[in-house]
C-alpha positions as CSV (number, residue, x, y, z in Angstrom):
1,X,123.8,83.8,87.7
2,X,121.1,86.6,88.8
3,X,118.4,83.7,89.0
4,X,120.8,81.7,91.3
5,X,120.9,84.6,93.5
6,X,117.5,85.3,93.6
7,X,117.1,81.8,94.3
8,X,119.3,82.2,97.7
9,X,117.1,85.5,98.9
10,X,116.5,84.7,102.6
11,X,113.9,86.7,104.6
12,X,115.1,87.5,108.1
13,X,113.0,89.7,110.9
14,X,114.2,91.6,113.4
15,X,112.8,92.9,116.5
16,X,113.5,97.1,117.1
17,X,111.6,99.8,118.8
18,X,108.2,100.3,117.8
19,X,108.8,104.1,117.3
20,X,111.7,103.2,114.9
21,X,110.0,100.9,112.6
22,X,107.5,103.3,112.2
23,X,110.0,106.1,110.3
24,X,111.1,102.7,108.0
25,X,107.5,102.9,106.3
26,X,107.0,102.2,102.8
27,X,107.7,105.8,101.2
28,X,110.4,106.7,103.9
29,X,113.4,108.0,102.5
30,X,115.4,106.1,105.3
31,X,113.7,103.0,103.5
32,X,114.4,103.6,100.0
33,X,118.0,104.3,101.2
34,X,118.4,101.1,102.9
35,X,116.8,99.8,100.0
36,X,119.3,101.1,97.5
37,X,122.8,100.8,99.7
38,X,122.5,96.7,100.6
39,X,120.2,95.7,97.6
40,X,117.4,94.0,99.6
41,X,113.9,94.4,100.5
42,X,112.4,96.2,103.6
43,X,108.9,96.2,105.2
44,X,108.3,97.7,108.4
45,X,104.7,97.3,109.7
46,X,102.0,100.1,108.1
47,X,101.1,103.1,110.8
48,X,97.7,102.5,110.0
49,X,96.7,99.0,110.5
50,X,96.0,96.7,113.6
51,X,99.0,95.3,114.6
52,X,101.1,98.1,113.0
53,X,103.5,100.5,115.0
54,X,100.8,102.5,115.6
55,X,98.3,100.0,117.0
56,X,101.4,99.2,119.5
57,X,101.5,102.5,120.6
58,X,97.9,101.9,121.8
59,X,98.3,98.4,123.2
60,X,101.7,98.7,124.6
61,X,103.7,96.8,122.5
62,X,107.0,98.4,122.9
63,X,108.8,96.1,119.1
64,X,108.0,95.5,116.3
65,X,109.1,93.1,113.4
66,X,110.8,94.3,110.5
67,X,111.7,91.7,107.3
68,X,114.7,92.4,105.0
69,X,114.7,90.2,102.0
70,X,117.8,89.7,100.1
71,X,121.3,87.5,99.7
72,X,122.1,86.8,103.3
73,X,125.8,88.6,103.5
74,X,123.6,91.7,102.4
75,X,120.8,91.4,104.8
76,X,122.9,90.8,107.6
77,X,124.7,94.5,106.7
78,X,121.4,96.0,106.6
79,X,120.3,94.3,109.8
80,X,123.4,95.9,110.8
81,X,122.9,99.5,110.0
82,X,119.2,99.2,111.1
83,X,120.0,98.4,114.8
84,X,122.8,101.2,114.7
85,X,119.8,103.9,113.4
86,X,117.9,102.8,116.1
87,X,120.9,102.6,118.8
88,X,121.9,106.4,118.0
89,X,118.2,108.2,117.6
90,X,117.9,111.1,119.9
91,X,115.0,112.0,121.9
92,X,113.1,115.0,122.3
93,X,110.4,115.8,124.7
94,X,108.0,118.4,123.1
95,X,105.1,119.7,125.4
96,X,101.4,118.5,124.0
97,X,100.3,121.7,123.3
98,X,103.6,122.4,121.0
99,X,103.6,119.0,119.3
100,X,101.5,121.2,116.3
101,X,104.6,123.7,116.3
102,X,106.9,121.2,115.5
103,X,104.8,119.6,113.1
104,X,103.8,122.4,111.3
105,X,100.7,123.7,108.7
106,X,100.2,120.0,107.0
107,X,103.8,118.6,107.8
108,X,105.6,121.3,106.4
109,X,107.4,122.3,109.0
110,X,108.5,118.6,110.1
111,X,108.9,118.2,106.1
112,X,111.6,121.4,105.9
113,X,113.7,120.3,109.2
114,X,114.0,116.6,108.1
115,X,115.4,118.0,104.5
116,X,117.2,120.7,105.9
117,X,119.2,118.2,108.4
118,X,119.1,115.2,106.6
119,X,117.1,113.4,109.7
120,X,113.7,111.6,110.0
121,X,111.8,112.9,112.7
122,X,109.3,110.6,114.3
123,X,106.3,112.4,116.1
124,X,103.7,110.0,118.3
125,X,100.1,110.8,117.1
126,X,98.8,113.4,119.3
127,X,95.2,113.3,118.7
128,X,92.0,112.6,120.4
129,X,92.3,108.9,120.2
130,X,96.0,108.9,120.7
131,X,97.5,107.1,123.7
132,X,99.2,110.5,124.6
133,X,95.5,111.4,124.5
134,X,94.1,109.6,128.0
135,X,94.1,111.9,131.1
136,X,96.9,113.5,129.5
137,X,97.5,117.5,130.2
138,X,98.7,119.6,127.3
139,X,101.8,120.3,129.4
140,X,102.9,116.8,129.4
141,X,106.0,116.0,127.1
142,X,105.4,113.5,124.6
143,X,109.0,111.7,123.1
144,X,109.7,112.4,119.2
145,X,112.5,110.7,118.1
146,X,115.5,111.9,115.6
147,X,117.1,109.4,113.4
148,X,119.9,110.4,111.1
149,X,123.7,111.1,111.7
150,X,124.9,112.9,114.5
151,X,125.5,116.4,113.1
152,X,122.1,115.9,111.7
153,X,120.1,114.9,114.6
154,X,122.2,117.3,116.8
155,X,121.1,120.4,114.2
156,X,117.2,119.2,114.0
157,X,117.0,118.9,117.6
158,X,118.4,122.6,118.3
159,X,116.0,123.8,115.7
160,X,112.8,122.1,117.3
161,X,113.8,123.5,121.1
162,X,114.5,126.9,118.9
163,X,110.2,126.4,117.7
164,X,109.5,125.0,121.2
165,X,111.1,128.6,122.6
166,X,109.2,130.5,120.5
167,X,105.9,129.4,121.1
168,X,105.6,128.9,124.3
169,X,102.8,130.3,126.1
């Protein structure tokens, strides 16, 4: 019976905000929990390779594709409760110059608010080379994104304008 359902595992992509499929990478809690809840396979493109969600940040691709493999009933719920992540993420505008506030000494802030509230916090690269990079000022905001349930996303984002407040300069 299992090799009869293995043998009926469809692949289906969607199409979701690039800045989405980036937090669904391939050691992402949000993944694994996917993963685990529908039984099926999920692959979001890599941050770091051409044609990844990162790469679209640069070119202006504004999607990207996401597979699910699995038994079609299960894909479709986790197709399902993919979109609705994406529909409900909140976003934050962080000045430039605070982005590294917010982030924190190697991730560790980031690290402590996504455990603490139960979210997954998506932060733009920043850098030199970053789109957010090109005769950009340190004032200008750049858009994180909060994924997670509503209590969750509504405590992380009071606790990042909480670090934006305090370091302000």
């Amino acid at each position: 019976a299992a090799i009869e359902e293995i043998n009926s595992y469809e692949t289906v992509d969607i199409e979701i905000d690039q800045s989405a499929a980036s937090v669904i990478h391939s050691r992402s809690t949000l993944k694994e929990s996917l993963e685990t809840k529908h039984n099926v396979r999920v692959d979001a493109p890599s941050f770091r390779r051409p044609g990844s969600a990162a790469a679209a940040a640069v070119t202006g691709e504004k999607t990207a594709r996401v597979s699910i493999r699995g038994p079609p009933a299960r894909i479709q719920a986790a197709a399902d409760e993919i979109r609705s992540i994406v529909a409900q993420a909140t976003a934050v505008k962080v000045p430039r110059k605070l982005v590294t506030f917010v982030v924190g000494q190697q991730g560790a802030t980031i690290q402590q608010l996504q455990r603490t509230h139960g979210v997954t916090i998506m932060v733009p690269e920043t850098g030199p080379r970053s789109a957010y990079a090109a005769g950009s000022s340190p004032n200008e905001n750049v858009v994180c994104k909060v994924f997670g349930d509503a209590q969750g996303r509504d405590a992380a984002v009071a606790a990042i304008h909480t670090i934006i407040d305090e370091n302000k300069f």
